[in-house]
N, C-alpha and C positions, 0 to 999 in steps of 0.2 A: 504494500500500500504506500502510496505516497500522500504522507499525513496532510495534509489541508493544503497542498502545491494548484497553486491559480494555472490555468494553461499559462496567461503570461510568465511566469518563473519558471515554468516548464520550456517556454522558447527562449529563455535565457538561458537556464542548464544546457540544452539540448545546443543551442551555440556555442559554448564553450566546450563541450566534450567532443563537438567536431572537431573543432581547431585542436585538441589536443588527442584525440583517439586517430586525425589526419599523420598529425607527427608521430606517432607510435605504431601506426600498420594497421591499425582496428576497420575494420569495416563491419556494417551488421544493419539491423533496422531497428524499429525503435517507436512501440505506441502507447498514447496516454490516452482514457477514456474518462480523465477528470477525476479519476477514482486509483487506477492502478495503471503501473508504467510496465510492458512486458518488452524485453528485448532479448535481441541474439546478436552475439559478438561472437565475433571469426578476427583470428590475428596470430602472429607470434604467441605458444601456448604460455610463456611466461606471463609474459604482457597484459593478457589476457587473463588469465587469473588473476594477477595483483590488482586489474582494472575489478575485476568480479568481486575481491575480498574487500577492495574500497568503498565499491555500491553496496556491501551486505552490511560495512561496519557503518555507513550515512545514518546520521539521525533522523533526517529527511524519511529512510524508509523504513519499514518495519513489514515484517513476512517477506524476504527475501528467500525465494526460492532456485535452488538448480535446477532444472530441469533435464536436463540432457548437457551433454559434453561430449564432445567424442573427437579423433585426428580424423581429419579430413583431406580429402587429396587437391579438393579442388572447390576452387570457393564460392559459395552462393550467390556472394557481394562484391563479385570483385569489380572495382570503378564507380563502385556506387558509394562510397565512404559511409556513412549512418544516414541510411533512407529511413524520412518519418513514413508511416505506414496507419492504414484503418485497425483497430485489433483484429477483424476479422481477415483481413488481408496480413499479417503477423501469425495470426493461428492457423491459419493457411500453410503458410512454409513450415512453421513451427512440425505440422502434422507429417508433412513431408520429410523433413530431417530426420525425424524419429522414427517412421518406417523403414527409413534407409540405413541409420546408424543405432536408431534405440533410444531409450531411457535413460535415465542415471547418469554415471559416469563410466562411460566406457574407455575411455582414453587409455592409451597406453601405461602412462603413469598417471593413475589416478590424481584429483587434486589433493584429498585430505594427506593423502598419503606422502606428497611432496614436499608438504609443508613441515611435515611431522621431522 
């Protein structure tokens, strides 16, 4: 949930994590229903986790979920840096990821497990 986030702070957040998910390799999309923000980030797996551990420790959010994680050969988003999307066009792809790669954390090196 993105506790009491106006869309406008929402087009402000969503500005800056381009300009900085731009520098880092992230690419993914990215939607808010005024209520809750679902996204999918694709990057360098470091990167990318530490981006994922940063959004779970936000005050801002709360119910942060993983949902799927997995290595990938070939990417969703590529040239598209963080596309805002409808949710249902996010659950969309979201549905397709997960058919193709799964649930949880499939990843090679898990994430809990990398941190540990």
């Amino acid at each position: 949930m993105a506790n009491g986030l106006s869309a406008e702070e929402f087009a402000e957040i969503l500005k800056h994590a381009r300009e900085w998910n731009e520098q880092h390799a992230i690419r993914g999309a990215i939607a808010f229903d005024g209520r809750m923000v679902t996204q999918i980030l694709e990057g360098p797996e470091e990167v990318v986790d530490l981006l994922f551990l940063r959004i779970q420790s936000d005050p801002r959010h709360t119910g942060v979920v993983l949902q799927s994680r997995a290595d990938i050969e070939q990417s969703q988003f590529d040239g598209f840096g963080m596309s805002r999307m409808s949710p249902s066009d996010l659950y969309m792809i979201a549905v397709s990821i997960e058919e193709k790669h799964g649930s949880g954390d499939s990843a090679e090196t898990p994430l809990f497990a990398r941190l540990a």
